[in-house]
PDBQT receptor file of N, H, CA, C and O in Angstrom, charges set to zero:
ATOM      1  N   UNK A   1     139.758 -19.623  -9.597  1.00  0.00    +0.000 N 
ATOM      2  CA  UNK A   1     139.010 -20.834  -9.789  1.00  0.00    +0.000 C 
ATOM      3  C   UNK A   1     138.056 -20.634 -10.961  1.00  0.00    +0.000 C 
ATOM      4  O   UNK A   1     137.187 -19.761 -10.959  1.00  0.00    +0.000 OA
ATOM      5  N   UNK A   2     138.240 -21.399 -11.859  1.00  0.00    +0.000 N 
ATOM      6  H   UNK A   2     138.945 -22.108 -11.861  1.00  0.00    +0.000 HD
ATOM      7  CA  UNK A   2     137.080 -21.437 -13.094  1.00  0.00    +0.000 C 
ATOM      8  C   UNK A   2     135.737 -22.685 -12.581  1.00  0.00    +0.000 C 
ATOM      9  O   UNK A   2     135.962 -23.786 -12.079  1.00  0.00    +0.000 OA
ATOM     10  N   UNK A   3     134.737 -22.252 -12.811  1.00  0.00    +0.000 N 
ATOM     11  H   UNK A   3     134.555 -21.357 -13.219  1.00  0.00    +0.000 HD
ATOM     12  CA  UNK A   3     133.065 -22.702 -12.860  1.00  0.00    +0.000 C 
ATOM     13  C   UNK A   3     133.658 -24.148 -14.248  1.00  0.00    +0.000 C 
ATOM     14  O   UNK A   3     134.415 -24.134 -15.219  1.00  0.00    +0.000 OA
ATOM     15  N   UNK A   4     133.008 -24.933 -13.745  1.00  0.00    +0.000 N 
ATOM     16  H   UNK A   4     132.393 -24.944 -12.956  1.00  0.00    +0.000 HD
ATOM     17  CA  UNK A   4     132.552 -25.603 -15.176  1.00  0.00    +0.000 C 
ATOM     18  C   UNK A   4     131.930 -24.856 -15.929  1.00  0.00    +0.000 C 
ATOM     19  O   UNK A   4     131.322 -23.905 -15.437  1.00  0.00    +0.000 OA
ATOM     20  N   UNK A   5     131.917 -25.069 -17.228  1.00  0.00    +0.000 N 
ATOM     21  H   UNK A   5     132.411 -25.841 -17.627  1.00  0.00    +0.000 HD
ATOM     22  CA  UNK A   5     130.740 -24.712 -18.469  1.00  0.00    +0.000 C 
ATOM     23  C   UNK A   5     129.318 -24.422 -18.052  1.00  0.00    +0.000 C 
ATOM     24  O   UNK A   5     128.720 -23.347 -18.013  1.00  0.00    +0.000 OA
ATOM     25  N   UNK A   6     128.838 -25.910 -17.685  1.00  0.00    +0.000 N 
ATOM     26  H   UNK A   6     129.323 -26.784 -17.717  1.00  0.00    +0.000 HD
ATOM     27  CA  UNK A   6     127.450 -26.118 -16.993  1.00  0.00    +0.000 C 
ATOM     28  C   UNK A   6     126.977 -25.461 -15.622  1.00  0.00    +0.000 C 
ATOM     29  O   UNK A   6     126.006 -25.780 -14.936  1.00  0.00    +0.000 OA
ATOM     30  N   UNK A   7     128.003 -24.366 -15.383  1.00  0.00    +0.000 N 
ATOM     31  H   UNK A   7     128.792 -24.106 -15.940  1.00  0.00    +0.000 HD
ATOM     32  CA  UNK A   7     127.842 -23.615 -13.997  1.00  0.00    +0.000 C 
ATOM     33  C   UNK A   7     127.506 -22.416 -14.449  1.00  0.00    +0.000 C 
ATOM     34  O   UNK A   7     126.854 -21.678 -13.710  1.00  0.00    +0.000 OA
ATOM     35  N   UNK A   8     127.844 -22.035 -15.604  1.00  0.00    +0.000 N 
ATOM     36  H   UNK A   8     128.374 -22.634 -16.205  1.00  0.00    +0.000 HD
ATOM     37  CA  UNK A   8     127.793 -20.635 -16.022  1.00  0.00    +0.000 C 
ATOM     38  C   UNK A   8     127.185 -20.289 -16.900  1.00  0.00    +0.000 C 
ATOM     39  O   UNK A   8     127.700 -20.395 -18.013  1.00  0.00    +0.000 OA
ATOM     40  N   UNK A   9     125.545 -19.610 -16.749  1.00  0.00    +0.000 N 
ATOM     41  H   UNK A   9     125.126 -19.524 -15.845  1.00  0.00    +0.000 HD
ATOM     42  CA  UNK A   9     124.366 -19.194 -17.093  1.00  0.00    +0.000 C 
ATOM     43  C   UNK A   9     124.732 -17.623 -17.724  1.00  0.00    +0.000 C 
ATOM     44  O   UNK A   9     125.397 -16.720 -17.216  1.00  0.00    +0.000 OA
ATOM     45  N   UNK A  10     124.058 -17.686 -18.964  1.00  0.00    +0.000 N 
ATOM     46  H   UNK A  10     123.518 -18.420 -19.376  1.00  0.00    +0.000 HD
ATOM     47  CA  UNK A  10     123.517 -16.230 -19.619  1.00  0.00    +0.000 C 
ATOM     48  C   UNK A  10     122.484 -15.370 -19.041  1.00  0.00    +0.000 C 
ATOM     49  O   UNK A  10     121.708 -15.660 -18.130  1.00  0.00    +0.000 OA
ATOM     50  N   UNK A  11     122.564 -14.435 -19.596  1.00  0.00    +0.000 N 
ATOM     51  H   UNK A  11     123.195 -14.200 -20.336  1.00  0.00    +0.000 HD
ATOM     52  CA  UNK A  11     121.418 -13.360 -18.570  1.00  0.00    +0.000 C 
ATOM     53  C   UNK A  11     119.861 -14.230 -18.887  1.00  0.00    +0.000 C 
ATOM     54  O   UNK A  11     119.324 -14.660 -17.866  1.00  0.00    +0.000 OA
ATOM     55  N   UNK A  12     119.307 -14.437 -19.895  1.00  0.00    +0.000 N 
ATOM     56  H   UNK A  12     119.743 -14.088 -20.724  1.00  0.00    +0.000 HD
ATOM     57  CA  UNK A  12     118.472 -15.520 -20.274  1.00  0.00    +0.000 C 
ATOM     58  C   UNK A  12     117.959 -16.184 -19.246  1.00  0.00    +0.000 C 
ATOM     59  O   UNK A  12     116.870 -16.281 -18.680  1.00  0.00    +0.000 OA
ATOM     60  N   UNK A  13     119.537 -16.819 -19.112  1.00  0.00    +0.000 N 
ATOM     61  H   UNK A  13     120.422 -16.740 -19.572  1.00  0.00    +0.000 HD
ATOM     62  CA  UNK A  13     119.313 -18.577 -17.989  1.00  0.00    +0.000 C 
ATOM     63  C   UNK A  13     119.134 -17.964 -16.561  1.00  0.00    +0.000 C 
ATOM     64  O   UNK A  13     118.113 -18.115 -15.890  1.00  0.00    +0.000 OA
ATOM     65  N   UNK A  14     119.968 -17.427 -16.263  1.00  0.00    +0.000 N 
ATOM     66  H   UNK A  14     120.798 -17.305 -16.809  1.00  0.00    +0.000 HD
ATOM     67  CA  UNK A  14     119.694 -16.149 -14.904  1.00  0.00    +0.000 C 
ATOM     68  C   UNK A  14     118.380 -15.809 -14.495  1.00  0.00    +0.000 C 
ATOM     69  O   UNK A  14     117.787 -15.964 -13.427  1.00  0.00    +0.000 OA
ATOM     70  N   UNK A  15     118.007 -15.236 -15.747  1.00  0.00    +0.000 N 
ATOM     71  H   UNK A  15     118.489 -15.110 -16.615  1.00  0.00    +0.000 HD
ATOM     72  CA  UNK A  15     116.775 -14.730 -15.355  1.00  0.00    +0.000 C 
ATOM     73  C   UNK A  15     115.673 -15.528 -15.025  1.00  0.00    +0.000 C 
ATOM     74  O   UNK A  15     114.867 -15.112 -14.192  1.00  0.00    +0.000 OA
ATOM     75  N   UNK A  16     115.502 -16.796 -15.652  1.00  0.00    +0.000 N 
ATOM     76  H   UNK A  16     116.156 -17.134 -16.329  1.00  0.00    +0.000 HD
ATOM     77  CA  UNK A  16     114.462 -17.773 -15.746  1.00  0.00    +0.000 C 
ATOM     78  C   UNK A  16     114.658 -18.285 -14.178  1.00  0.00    +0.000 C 
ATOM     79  O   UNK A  16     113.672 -18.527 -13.482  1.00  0.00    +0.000 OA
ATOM     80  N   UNK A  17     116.085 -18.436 -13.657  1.00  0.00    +0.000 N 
ATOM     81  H   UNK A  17     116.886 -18.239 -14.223  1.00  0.00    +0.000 HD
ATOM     82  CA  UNK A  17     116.362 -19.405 -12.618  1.00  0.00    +0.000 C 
ATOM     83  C   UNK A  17     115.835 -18.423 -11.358  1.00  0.00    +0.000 C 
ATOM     84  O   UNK A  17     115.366 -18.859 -10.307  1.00  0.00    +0.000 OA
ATOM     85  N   UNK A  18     116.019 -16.965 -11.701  1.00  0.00    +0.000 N 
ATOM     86  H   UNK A  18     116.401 -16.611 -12.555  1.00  0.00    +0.000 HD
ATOM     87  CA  UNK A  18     115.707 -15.999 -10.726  1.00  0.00    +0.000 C 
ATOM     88  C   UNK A  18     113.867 -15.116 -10.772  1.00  0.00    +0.000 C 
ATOM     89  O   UNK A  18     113.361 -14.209 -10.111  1.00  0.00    +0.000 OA
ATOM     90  N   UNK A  19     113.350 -16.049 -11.984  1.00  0.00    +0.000 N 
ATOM     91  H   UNK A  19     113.761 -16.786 -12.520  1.00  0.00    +0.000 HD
ATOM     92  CA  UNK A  19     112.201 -15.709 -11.849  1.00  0.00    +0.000 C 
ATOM     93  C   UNK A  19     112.134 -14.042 -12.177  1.00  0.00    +0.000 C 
ATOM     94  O   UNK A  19     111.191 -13.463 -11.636  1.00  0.00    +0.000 OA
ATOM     95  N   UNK A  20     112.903 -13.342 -12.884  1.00  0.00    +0.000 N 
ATOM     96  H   UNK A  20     113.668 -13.812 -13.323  1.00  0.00    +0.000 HD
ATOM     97  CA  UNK A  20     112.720 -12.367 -13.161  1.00  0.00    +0.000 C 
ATOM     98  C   UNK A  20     112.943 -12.202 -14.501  1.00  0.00    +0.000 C 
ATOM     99  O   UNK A  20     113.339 -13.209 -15.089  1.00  0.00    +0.000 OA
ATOM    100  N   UNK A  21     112.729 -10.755 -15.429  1.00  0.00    +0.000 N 
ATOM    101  H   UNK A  21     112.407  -9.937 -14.951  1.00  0.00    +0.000 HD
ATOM    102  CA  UNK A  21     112.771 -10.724 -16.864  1.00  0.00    +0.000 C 
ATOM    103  C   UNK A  21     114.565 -10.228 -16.931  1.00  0.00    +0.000 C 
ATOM    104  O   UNK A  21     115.290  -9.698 -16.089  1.00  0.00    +0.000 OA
ATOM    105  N   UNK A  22     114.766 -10.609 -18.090  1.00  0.00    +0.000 N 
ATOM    106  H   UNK A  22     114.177 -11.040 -18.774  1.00  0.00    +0.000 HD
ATOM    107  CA  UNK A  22     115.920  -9.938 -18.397  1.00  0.00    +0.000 C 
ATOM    108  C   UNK A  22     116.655  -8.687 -18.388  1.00  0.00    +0.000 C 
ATOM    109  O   UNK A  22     117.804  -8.275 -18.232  1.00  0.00    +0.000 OA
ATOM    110  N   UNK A  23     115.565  -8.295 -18.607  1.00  0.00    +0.000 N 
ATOM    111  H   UNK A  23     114.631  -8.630 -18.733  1.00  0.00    +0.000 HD
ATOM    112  CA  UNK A  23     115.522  -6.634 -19.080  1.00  0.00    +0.000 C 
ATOM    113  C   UNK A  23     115.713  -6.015 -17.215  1.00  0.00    +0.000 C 
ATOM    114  O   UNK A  23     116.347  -5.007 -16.902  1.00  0.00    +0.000 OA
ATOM    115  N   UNK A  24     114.993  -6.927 -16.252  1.00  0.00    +0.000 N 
ATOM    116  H   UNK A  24     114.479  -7.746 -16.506  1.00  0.00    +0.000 HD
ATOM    117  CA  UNK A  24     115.352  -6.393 -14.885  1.00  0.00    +0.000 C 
ATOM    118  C   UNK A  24     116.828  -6.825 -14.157  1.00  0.00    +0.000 C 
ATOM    119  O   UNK A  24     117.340  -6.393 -13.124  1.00  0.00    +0.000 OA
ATOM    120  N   UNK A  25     117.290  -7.830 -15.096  1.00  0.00    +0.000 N 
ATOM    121  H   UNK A  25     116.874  -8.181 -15.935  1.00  0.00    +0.000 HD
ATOM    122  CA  UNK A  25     118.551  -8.118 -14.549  1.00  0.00    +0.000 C 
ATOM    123  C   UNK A  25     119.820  -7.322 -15.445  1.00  0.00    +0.000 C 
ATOM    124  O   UNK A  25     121.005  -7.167 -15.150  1.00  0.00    +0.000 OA
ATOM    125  N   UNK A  26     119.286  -7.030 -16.275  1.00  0.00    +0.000 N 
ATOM    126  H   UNK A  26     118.323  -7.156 -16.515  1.00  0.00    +0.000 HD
ATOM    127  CA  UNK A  26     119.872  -5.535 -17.385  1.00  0.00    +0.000 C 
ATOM    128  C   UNK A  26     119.737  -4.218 -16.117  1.00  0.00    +0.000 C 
ATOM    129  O   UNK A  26     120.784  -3.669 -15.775  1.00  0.00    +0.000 OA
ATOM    130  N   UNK A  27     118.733  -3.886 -15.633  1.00  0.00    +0.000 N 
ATOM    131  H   UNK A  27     117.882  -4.332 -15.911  1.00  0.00    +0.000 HD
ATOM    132  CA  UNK A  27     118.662  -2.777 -14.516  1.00  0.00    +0.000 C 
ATOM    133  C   UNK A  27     119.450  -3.187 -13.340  1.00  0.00    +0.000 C 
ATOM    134  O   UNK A  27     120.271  -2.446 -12.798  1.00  0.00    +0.000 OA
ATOM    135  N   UNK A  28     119.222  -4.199 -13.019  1.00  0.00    +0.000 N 
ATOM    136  H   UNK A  28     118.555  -4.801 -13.459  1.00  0.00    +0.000 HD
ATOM    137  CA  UNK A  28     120.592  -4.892 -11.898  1.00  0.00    +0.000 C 
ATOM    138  C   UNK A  28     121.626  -4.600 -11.615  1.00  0.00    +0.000 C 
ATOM    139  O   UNK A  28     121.934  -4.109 -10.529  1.00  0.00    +0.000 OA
ATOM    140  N   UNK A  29     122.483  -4.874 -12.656  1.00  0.00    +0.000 N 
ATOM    141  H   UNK A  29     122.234  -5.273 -13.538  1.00  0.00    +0.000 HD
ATOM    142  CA  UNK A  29     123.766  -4.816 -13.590  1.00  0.00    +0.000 C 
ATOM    143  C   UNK A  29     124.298  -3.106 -13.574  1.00  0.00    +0.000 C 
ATOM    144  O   UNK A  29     125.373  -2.761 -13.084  1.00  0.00    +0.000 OA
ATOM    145  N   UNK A  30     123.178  -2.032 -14.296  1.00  0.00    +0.000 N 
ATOM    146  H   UNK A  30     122.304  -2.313 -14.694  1.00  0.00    +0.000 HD
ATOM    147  CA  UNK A  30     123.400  -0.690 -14.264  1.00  0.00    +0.000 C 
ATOM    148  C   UNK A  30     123.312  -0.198 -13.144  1.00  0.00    +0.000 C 
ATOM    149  O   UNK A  30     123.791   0.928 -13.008  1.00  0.00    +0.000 OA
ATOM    150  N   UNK A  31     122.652  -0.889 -11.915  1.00  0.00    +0.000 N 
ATOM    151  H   UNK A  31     122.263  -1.803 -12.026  1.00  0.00    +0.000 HD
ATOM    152  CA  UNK A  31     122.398   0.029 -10.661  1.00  0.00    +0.000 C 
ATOM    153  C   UNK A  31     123.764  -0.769  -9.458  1.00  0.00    +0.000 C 
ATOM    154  O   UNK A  31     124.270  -0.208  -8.486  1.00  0.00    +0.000 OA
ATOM    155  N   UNK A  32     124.014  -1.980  -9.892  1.00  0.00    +0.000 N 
ATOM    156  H   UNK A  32     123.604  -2.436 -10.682  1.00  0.00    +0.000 HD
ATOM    157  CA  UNK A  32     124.266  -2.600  -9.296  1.00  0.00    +0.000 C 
ATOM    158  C   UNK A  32     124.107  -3.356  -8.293  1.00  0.00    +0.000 C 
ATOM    159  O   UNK A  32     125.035  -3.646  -7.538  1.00  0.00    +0.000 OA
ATOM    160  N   UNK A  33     122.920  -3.770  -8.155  1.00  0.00    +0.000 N 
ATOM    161  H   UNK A  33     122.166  -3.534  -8.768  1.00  0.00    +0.000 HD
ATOM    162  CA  UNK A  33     122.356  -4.433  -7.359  1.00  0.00    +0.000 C 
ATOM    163  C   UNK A  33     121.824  -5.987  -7.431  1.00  0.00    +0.000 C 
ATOM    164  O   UNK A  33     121.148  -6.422  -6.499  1.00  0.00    +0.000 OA
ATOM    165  N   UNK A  34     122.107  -6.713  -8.425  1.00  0.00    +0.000 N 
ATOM    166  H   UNK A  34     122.656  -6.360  -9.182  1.00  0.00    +0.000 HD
ATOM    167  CA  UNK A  34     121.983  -7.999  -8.088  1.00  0.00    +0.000 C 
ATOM    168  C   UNK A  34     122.744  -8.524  -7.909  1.00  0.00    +0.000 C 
ATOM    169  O   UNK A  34     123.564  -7.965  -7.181  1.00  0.00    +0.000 OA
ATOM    170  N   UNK A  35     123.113  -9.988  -8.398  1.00  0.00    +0.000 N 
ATOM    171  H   UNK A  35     122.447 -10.442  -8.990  1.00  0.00    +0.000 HD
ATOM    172  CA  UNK A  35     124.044 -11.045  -8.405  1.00  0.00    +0.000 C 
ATOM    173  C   UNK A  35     125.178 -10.676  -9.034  1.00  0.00    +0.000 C 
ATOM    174  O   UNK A  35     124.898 -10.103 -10.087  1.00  0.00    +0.000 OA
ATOM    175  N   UNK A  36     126.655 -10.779  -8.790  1.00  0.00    +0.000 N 
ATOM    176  H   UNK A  36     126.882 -11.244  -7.935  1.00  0.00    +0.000 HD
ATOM    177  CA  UNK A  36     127.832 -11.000  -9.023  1.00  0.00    +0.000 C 
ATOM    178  C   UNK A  36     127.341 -11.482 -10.814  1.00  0.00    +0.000 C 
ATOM    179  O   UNK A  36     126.564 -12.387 -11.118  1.00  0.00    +0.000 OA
ATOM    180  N   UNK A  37     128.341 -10.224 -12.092  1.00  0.00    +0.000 N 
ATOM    181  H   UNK A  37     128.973  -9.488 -11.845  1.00  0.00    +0.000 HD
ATOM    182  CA  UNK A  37     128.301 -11.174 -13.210  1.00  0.00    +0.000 C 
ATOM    183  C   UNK A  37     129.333 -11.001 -13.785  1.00  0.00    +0.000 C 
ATOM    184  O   UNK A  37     129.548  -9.793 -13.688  1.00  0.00    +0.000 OA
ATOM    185  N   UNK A  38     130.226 -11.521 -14.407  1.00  0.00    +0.000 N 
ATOM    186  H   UNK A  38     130.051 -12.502 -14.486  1.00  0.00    +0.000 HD
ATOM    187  CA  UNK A  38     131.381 -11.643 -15.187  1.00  0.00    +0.000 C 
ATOM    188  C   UNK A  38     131.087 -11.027 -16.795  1.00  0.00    +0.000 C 
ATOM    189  O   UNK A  38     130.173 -11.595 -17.394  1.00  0.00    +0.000 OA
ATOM    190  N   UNK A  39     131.629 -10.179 -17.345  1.00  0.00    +0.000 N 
ATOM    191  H   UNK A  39     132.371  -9.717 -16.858  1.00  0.00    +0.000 HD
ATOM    192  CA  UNK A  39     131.814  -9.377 -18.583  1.00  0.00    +0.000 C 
ATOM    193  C   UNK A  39     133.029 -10.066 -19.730  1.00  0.00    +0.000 C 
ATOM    194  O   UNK A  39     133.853  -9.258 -20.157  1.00  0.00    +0.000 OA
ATOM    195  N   UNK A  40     133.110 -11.170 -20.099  1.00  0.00    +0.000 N 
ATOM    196  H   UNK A  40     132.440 -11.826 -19.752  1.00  0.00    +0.000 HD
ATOM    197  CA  UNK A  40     134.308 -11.515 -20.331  1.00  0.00    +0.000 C 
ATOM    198  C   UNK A  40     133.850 -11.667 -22.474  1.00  0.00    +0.000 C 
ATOM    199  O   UNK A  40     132.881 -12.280 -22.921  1.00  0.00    +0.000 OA
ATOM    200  N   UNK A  41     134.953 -10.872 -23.352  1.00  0.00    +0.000 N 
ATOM    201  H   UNK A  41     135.741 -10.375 -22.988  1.00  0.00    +0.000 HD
ATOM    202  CA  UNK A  41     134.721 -10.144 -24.415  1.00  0.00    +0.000 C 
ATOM    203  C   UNK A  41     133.616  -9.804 -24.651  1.00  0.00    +0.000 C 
ATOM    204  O   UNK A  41     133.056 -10.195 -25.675  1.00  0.00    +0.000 OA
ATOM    205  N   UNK A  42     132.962  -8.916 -23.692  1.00  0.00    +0.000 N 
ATOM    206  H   UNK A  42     133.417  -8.598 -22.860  1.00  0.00    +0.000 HD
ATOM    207  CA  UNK A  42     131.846  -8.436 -23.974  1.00  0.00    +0.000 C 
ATOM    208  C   UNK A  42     130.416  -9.149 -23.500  1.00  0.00    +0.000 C 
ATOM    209  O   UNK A  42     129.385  -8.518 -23.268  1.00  0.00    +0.000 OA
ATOM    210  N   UNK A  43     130.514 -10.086 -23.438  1.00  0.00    +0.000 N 
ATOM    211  H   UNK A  43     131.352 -10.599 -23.626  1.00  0.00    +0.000 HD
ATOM    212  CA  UNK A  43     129.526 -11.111 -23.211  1.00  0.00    +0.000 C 
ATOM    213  C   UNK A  43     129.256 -11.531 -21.404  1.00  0.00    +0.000 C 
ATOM    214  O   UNK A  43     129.965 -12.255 -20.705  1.00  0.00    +0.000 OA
ATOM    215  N   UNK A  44     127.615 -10.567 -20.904  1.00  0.00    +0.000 N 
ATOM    216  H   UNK A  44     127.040  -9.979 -21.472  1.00  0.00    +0.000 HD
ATOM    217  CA  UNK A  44     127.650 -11.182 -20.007  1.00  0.00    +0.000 C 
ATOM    218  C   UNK A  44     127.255 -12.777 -19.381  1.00  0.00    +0.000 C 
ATOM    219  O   UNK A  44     126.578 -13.711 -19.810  1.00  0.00    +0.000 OA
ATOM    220  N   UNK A  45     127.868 -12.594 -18.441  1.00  0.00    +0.000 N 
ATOM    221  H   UNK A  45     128.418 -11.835 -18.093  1.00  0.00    +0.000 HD
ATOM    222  CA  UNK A  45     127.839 -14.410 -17.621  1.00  0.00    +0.000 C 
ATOM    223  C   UNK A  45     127.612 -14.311 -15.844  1.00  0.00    +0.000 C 
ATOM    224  O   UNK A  45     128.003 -13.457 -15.049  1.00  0.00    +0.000 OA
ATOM    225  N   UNK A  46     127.086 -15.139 -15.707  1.00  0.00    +0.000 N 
ATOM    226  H   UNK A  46     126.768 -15.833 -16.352  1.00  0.00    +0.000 HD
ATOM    227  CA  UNK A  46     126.548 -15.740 -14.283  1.00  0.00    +0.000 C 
ATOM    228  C   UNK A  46     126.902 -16.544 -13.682  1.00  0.00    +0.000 C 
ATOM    229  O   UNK A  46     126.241 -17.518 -14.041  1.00  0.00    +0.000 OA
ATOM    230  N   UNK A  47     127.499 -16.804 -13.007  1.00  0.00    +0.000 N 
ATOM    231  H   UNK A  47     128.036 -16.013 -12.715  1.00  0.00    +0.000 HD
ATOM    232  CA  UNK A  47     127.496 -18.085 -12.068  1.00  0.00    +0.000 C 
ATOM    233  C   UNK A  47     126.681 -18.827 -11.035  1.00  0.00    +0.000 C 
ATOM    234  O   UNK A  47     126.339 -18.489  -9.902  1.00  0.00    +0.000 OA
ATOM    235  N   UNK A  48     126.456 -19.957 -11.748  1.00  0.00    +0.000 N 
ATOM    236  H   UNK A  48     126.733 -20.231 -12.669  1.00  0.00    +0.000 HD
ATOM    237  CA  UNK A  48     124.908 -20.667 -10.637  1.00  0.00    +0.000 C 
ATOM    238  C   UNK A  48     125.734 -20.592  -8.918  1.00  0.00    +0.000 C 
ATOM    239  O   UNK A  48     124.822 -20.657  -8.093  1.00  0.00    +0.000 OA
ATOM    240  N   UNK A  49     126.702 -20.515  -8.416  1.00  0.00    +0.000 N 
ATOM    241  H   UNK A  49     127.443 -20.462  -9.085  1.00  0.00    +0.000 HD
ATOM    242  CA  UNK A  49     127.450 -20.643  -7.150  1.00  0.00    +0.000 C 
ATOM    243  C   UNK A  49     127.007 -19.067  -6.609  1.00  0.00    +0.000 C 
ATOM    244  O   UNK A  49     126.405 -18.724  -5.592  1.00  0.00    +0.000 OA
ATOM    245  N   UNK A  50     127.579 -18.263  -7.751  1.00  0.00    +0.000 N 
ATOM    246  H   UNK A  50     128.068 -18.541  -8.577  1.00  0.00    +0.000 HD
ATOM    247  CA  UNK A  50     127.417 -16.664  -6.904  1.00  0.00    +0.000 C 
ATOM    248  C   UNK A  50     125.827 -15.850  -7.215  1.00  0.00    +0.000 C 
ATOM    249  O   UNK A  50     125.562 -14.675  -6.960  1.00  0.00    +0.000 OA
ATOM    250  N   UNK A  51     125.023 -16.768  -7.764  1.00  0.00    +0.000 N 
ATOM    251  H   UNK A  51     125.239 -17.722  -7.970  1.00  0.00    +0.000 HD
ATOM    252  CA  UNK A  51     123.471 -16.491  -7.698  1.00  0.00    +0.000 C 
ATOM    253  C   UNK A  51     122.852 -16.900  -6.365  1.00  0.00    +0.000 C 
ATOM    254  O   UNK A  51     122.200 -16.251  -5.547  1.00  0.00    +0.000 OA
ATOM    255  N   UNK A  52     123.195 -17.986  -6.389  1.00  0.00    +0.000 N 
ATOM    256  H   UNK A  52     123.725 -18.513  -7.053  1.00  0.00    +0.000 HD
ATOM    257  CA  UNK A  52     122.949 -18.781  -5.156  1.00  0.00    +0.000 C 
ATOM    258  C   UNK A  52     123.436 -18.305  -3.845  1.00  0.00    +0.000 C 
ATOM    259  O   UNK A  52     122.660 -18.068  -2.919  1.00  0.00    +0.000 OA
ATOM    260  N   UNK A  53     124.942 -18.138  -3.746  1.00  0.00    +0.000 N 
ATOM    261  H   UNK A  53     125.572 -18.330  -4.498  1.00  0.00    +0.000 HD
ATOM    262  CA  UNK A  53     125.148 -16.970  -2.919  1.00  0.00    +0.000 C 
ATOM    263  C   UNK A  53     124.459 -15.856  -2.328  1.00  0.00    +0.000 C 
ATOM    264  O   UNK A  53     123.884 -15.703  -1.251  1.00  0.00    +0.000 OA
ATOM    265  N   UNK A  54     124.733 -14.908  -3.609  1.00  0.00    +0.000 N 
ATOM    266  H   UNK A  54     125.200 -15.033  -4.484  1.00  0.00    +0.000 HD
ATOM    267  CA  UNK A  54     123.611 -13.923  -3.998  1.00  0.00    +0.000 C 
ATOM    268  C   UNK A  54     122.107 -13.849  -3.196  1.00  0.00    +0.000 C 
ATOM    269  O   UNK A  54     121.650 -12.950  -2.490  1.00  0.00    +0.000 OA
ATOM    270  N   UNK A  55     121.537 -15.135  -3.583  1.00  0.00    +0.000 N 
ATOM    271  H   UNK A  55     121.908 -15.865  -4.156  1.00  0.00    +0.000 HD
ATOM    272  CA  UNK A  55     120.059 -15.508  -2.754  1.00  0.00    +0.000 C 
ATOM    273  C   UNK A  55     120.249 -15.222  -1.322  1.00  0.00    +0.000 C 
ATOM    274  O   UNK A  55     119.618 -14.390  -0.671  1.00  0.00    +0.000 OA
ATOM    275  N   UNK A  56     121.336 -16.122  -0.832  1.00  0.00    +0.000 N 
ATOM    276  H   UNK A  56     121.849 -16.798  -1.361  1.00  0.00    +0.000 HD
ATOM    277  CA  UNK A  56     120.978 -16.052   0.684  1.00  0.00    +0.000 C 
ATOM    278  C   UNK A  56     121.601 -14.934   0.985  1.00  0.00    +0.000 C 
ATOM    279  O   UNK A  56     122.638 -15.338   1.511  1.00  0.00    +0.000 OA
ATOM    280  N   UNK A  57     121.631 -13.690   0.985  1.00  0.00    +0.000 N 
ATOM    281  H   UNK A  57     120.788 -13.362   0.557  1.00  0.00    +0.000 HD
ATOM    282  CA  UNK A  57     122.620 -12.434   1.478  1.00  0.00    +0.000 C 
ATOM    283  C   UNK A  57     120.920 -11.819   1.497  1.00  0.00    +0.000 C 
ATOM    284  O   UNK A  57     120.529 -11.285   2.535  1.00  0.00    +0.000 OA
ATOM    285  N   UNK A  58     120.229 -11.904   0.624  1.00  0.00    +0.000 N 
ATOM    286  H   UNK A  58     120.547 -12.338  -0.219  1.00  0.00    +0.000 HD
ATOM    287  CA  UNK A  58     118.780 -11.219   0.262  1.00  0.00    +0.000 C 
ATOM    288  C   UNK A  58     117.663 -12.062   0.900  1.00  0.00    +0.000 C 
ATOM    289  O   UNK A  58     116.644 -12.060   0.210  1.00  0.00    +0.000 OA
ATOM    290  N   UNK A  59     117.586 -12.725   1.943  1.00  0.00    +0.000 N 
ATOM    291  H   UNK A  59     118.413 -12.726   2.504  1.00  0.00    +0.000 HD
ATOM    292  CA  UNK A  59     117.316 -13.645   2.806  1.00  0.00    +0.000 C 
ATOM    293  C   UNK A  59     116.291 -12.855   3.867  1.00  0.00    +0.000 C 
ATOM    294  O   UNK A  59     117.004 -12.004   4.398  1.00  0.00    +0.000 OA
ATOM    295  N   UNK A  60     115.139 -12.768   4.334  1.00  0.00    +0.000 N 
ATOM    296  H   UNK A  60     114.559 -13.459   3.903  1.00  0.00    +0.000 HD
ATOM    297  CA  UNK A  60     114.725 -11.974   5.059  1.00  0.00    +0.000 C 
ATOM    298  C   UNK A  60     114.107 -13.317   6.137  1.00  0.00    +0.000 C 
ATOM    299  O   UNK A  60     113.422 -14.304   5.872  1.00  0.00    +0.000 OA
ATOM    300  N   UNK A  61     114.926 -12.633   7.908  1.00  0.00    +0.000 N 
ATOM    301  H   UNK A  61     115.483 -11.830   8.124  1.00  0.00    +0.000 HD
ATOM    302  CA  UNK A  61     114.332 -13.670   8.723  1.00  0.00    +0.000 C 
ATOM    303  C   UNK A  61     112.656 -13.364   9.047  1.00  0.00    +0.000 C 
ATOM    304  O   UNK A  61     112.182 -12.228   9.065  1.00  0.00    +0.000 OA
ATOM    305  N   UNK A  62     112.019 -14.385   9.249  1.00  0.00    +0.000 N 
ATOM    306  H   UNK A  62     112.403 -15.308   9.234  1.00  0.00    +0.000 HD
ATOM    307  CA  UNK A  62     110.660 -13.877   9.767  1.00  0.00    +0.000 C 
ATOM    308  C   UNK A  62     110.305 -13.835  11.494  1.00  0.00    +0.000 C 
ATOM    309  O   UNK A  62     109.214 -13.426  11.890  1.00  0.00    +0.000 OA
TER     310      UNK A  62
């Protein structure tokens, strides 16, 4: 299944939407620990579906 265009965020857009800096979603990526990202010629990508995802797995009940 392909995302629309408008579904699929740069580390940039990621980061702003996740309230974090880039450079920590760069450490993410190397440790592996954030959101699902696609590498496609080199260029990473995000998907607003598997961020969102992503969110609720990191969900803490109170």
């Amino acid at each position: 299944m392909l995302c629309e265009e408008n579904d699929t965020l740069t580390p940039a857009e990621a980061a702003e939407l996740l309230r974090r800096s880039v450079v920590t979603l760069e450490r993410w990526r190397r440790v592996r620990i954030g959101p699902p990202h696609y590498k496609i010629a080199g260029r990473v990508l995000y998907s607003r579906h598997d961020i969102a995802a992503w969110l609720q797995t990191q969900r803490v009940a109170a």
